[in-house]
C-alpha positions in Angstrom: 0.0 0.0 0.0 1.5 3.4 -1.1 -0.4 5.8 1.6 -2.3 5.5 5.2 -5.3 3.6 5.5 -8.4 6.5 6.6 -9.6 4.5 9.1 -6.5 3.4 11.1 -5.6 7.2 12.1 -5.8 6.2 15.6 -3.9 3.3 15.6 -0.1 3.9 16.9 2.8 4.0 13.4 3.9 0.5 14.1 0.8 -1.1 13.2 0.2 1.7 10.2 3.6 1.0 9.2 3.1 -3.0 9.1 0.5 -3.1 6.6 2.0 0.1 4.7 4.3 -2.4 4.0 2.2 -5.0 2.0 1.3 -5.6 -1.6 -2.3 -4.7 -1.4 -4.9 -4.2 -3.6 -8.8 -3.3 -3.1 -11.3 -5.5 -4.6 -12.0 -3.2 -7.6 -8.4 -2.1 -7.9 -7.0 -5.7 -8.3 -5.1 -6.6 -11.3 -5.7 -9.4 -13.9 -2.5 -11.3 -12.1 -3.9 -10.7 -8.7 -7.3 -12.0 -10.0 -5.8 -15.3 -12.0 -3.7 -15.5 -8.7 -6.9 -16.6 -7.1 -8.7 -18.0 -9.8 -5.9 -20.8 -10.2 -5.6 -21.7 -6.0 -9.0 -21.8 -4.9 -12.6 -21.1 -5.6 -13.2 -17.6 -6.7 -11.8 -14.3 -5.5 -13.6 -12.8 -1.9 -16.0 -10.8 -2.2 -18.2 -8.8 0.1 -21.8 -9.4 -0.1 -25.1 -7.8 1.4 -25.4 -8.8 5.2 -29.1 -8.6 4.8 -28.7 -11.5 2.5 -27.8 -13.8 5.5 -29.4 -12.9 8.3 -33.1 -14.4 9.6 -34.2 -10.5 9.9 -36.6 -11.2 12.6 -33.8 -12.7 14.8 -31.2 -10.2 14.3 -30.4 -9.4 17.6 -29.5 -5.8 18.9 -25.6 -5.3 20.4 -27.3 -4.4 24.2 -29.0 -8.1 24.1 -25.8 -9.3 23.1 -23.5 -7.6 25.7 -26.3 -8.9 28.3 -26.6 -12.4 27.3 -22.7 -12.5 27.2 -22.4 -11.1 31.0 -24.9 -14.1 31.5 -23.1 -16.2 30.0 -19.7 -15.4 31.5 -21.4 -15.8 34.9 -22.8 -19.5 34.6 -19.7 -20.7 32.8 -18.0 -19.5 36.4 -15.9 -22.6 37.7 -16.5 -25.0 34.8 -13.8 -26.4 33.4 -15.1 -26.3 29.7 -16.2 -22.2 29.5 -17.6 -23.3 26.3 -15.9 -20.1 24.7 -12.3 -18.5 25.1 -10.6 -15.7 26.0 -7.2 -14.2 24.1 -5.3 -11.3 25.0 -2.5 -9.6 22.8 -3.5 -12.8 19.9 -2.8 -14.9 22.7 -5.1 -17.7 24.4 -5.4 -16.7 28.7 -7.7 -18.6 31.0 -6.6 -16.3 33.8 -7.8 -12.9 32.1 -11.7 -12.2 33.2 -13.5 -12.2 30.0 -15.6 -9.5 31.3 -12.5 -6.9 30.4 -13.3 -7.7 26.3 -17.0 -6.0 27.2 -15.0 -3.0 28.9 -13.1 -2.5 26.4 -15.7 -1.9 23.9 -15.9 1.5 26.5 -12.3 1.6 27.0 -10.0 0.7 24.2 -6.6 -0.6 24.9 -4.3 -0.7 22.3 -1.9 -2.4 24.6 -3.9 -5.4 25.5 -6.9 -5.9 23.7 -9.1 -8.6 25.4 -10.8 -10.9 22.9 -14.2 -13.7 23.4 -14.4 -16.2 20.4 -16.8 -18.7 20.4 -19.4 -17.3 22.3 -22.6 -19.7 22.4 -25.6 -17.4 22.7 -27.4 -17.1 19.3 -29.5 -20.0 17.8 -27.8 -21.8 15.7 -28.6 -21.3 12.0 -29.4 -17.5 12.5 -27.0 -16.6 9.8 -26.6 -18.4 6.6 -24.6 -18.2 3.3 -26.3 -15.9 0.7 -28.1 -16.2 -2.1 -26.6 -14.0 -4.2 -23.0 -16.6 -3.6 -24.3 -18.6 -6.2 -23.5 -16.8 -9.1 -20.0 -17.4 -8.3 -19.8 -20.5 -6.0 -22.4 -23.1 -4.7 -21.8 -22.8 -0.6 -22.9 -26.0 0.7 -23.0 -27.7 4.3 -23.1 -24.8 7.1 -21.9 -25.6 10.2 -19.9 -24.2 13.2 -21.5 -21.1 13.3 -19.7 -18.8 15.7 -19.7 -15.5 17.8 -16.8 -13.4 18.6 -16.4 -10.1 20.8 -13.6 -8.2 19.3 -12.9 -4.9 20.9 -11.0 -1.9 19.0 -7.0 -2.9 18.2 -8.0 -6.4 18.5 -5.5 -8.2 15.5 -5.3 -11.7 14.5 -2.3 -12.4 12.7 -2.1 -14.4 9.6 -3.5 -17.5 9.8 -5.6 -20.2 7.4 -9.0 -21.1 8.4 -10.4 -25.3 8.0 -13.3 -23.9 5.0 -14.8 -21.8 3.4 -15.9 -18.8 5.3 -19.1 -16.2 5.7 -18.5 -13.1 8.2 -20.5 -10.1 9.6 -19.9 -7.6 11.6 -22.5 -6.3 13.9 -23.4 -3.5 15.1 -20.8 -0.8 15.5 -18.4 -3.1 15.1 -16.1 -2.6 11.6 -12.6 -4.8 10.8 -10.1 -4.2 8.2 -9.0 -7.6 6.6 -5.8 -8.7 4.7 -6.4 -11.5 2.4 -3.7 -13.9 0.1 -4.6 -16.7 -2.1 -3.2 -20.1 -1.3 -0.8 -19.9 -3.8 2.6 -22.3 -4.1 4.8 -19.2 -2.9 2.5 -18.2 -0.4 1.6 -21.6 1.1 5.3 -22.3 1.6 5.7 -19.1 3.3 3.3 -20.2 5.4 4.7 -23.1 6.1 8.2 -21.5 7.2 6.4 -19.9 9.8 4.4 -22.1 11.3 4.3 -22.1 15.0 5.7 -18.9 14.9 4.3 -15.2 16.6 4.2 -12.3 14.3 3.7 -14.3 10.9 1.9 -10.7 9.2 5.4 -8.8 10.4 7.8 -12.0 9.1 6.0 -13.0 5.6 3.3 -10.4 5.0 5.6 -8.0 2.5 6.6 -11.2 0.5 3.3 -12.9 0.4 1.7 -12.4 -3.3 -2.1 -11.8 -4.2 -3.4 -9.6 -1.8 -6.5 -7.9 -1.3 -7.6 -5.6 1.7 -11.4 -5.3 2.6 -13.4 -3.4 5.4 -16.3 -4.5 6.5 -20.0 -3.4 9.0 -22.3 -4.7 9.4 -24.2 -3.8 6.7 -22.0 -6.3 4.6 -20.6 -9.9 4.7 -17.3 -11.1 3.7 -16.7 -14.7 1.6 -13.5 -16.2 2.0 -12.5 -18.8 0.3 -11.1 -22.0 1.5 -7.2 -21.9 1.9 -7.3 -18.4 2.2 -4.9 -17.1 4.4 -5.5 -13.8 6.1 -5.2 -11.5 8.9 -7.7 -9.3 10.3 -7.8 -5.7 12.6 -10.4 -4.6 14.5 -11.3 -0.7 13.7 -14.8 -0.4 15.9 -15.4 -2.9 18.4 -18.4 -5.4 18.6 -19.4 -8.4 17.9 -18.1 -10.7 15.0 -20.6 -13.6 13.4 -19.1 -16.2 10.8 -20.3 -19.4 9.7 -18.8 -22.2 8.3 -19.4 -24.4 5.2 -17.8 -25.5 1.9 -18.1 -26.2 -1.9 -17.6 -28.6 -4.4 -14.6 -26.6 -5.9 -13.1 -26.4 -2.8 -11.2 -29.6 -2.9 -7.9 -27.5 -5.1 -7.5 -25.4 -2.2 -7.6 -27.9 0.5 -5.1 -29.8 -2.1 -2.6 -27.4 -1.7 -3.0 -27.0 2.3 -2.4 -30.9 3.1 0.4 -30.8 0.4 2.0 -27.9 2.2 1.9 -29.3 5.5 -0.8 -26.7 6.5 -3.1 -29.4 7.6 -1.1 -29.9 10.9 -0.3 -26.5 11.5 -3.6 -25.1 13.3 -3.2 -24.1 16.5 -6.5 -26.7 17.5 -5.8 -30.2 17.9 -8.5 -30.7 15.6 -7.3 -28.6 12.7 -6.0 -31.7 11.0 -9.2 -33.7 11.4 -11.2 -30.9 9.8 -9.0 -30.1 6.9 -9.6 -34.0 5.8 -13.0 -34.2 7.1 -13.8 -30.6 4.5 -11.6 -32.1 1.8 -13.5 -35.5 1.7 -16.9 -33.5 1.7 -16.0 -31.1 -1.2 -14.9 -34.6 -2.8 -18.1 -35.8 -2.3 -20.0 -32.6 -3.8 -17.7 -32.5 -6.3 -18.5 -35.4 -8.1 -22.2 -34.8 -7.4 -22.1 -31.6 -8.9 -21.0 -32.1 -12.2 -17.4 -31.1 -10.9 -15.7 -35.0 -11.5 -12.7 -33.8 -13.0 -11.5 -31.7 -10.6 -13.1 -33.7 -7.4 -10.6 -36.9 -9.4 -7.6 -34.4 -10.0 -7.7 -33.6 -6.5 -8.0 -36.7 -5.1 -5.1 -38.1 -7.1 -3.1 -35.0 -6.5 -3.7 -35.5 -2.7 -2.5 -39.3 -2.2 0.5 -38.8 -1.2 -1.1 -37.7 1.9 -4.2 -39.7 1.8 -2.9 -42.9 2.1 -0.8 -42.6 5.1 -3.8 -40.4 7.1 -6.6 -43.1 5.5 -4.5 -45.8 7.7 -4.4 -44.0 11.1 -7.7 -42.8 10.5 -9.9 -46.1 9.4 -13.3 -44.0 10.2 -12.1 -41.5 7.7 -11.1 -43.9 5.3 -14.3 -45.9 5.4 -16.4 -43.0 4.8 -14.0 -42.1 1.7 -15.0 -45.5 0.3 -18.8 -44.9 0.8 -18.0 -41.6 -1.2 -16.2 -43.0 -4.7 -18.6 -46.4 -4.1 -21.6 -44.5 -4.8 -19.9 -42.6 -7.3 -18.9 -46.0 -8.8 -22.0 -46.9 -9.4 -23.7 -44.1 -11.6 -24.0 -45.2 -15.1 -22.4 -42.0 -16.3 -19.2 -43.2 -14.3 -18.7 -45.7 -16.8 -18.1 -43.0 -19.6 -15.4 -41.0 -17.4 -11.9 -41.2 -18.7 -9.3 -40.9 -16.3 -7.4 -37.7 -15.7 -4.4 -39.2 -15.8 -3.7 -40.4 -19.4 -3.1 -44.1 -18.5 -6.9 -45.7 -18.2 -6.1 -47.8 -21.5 -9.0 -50.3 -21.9 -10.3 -50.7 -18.4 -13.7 -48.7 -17.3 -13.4 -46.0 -15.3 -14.1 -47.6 -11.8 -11.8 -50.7 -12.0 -8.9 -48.3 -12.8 -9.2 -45.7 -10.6 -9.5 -48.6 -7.9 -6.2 -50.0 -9.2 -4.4 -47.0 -9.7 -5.6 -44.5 -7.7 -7.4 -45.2 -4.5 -5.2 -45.9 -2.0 -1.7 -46.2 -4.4 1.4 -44.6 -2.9 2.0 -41.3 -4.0 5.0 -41.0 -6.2 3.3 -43.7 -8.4 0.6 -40.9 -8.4 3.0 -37.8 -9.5 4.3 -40.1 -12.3 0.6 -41.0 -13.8 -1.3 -37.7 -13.0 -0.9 -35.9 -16.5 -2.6 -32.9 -15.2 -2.2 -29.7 -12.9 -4.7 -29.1 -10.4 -4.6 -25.2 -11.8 -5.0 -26.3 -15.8 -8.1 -28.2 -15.0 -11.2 -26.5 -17.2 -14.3 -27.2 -14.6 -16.6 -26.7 -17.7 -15.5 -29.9 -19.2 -17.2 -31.8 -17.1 -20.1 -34.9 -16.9 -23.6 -33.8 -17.0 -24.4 -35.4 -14.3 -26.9 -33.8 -12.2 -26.8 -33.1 -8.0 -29.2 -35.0 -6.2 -28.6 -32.5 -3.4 -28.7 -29.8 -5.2 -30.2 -30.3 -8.2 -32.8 -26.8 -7.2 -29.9 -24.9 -7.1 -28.1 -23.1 -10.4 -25.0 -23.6 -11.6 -22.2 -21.4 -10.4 -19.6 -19.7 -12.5 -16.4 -21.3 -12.3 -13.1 -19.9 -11.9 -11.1 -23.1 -12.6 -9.4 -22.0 -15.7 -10.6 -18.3 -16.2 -9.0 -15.7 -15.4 -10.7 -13.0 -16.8 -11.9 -9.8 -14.4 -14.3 -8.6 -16.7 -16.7 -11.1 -15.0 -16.4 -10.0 -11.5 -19.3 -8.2 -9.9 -18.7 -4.7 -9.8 -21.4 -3.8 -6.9 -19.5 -6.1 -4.1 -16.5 -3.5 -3.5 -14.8 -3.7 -0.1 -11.8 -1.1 -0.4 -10.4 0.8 2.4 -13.1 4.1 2.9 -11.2 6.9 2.3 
C-alpha cells in the first residue's frame, strides 16, 4: 500500500507501518494477475456481499441483548472447566484474564492489550446463513460451526488459514479491516516456514503475493474462500458472526494445504481432522455436482497424503470409500476417462480402484498428467446433483482468469 489507510488514524505508526508495507490491492483495484492468482488456488476471489442477505431478519439481535446475554453467560460458565468459549489477550489464548475486560473494552479501548471472546454460544444456531446472491459465483454447501466473537477496538489476529470456506459479519458498531492472500505455491510455503511462529503478518506479510484488503460493518458480509490465508484488525469494536461451510470446488485449495503441510499447522488439535473431514466432503459434492474432473484431479493430487492419514484414521477412510462407491455406481461413471492419461481399456471404476485409491504417492505424480490449476471445470459430466439439483450452476473460476466477469457492486476497499 502506497499511503495511510483512513480508518486506522488512531492506531499507533507501528501497526500503520506493518500493513503500509504490503502488496495490497482493493477489490475493484486488483489486477488481472492478482485475479488469476486466485482463480488458479482456490474457488473464486472474496467478495463482500449484502449482510441482509444472511441474516433471519426477525432474529437479528440488537448489540445491548448481546453484551447482556454474554455477561450471563460469563457468569454460569464460572468454575467449569469447559467455559464453552475463550478468551485471548494480545492474539494470545489466557484462561486467567476475566472475560468480562473484552465488554469494557468496547468503552475503553486498549491498544496495549486488547481482550478478545471467540466462540461465544448465545445465538441460535442457523441465524446466519450463506447468501443467495454466492451462487452466481460458487455453490456454498453444508453450514456448520456457526460462531460469535467479541472483538474490541485494536484487537488483530495475525495471519492465519481457516479449516473452510468462510461467511463473516460484523454487527453493530463493530467494523474490521481484513488482509487476504490466495493459497498460492509461494504463499503456502511461506506459510509453512512460519508455522508455529508469533508475528507471521510482520515476518511473511511484505513477501506474500495476491493480496487484497477489505473493510467490512455490518451492513456487509465477507466470503473467504477455502485456503485463504488472512489476517484481520479490529477498527470499531463489537461483535463478530461467521459461519462455516464449503463447496464442491473447494477440494484444489484444500489440495494445496495438506500438500503444504498446513493441515497440521492449526493451533486446534482438531485442525488436521477438519481439513480431511472438509476435503472429503468437497470430494463428495464435487462429483455430485458435475465437478468429476477436478473432485478426481484432487483426489489423485492428494494421495500422497491420503494414504498414510486413511491408515491411522480407518473412520475417515471408510467413509471415503462410501463416497467414490456410490460414485462407482452411476451409469455416467462408466463414460469418465481418467485424468491421468493411463486408463487404457479398463472402465473407469476398476482403474481408478487399481491406480488410484489408496496407491502410494509417487506412483501418483508419475501418472497424473494434469495440474490441479490447468483443469477447465466446464469440461465436465452432465451429471446432475441429487442434493442440489434446485440450485443453479455457479460460474467457475477453474481455468478463467478474466476480471471482466467480476461483480462490480460487491466492492470492499479501504473508505477513504
Amino acid at each position: 500500500m502506497s499511503s495511510s489507510p483512513a480508518p486506522m488514524a488512531e492506531f499507533c505508526s507501528q501497526t500503520v507501518n506493518k500493513i503500509l508495507a504490503l502488496h495490497l490491492s482493493t477489490f475493484d483495484n486488483r489486477s488481472q494477475r492478482t485475479n488469476c492468482l486466485w482463480a488458479k488456488s482456490t474457488t473464486t476471489v472474496p467478495r463482500v456481499f449484502r449482510a441482509a442477505e444472511c441474516w433471519d431478519e426477525e432474529n437479528l439481535p440488537s448489540t445491548t441483548k448481546l453484551v447482556l446475554s454474554t455477561l450471563n453467560h460469563i457468569e454460569a460458565s464460572k468454575g467449569k472447566v469447559d467455559r464453552g468459549y475463550d478468551v485471548y489477550r494480545r492474539s494470545e489464548q489466557s484462561s486467567t484474564v476475566d472475560p468480562r475486560l473484552a465488554i469494557a473494552q468496547l468503552v475503553e479501548p486498549s491498544e496495549a492489550g486488547p481482550v478478545v471472546l471467540i466462540g461465544l454460544d448465545i445465538l441460535p444456531q442457523g441465524i446466519f446463513h450463506i447468501p443467495v446472491s454466492l451462487s452466481e459465483f460458487v455453490e456454498g454447501v453444508e453450514e456448520a460451526n456457526q460462531q460469535l466473537l467479541l472483538t474490541p477496538k485494536y484487537a488483530f489476529t495475525d495471519l492465519h488459514v481457516d479449516t473452510s470456506d468462510g461467511m463473516s459479519s460484523p454487527m453493530g458498531q463493530c467494523r474490521k479491516l481484513w488482509m487476504v492472500f490466495p493459497p498460492t505455491t509461494k504463499n503456502l510455503k511461506l506459510m509453512k516456514q512460519a508455522d508455529r511462529q508469533r508475528a507471521k503478518l510482520d515476518r511473511i506479510g511484505k513477501n506474500l503475493e495476491g493480496g487484497l484488503v477489505f473493510t467490512t460493518n455490518s451492513e456487509e458480509a465477507l466470503y473467504l474462500p477455502a485456503g485463504c490465508i488472512h489476517s484481520v484488525i479490529t477498527l470499531q469494536g463489537g461483535f463478530l458472526i461467521a459461519t462455516d461451510f464449503t463447496t464442491p470446488l473447494s477440494s484444489k485449495p484444500y489440495t494445496a494445504m495438506i500438500n503444504a503441510g498446513l493441515d497440521d499447522s492449526g493451533a486446534a488439535e482438531t485442525f488436521r481432522l477438519e481439513v480431511f473431514k472438509r476435503f472429503l466432503s468437497s470430494v463428495d459434492y464435487g462429483l455430485a455436482c458435475k465437478h468429476e474432473v477436478l473432485a478426481i484431479t484432487s483426489w489423485i493430487g492428494t494421495l500422497e497424503n491420503i494414504r498414510p492419514y486413511s491408515n491411522d484414521n480407518p473412520s475417515w477412510k471408510k467413509a471415503a470409500v462410501k463416497v467414490w462407491d456410490e460414485f462407482f455406481k452411476k451409469k455416467e461413471t462408466k463414460e469418465l476417462v481418467c485424468v491421468c492419461g493411463h486408463q487404457g481399456k479398463e472402465k473407469f471404476g476398476d482403474h481408478f480402484k487399481r491406480a488410484h485409491m489408496w496407491q502410494a504417492g509417487k506412483v501418483q505424480k508419475r501418472r497424473l498428467g494434469v495440474e490441479l490449476d490447468t483443469v477447465d471445470d466446464e469440461k465436465q459430466g452432465t451429471r446432475k446433483s441429487k442434493r442440489l439439483r434446485n440450485t443453479p450452476k455457479s460460474k467457475s473460476p477453474i481455468s478463467k482468469c478474466n476480471p471482466g466477469g467480476v461483480n462490480k457492486s460487491t466492492e470492499g476497499d479501504i473508505e477513504s
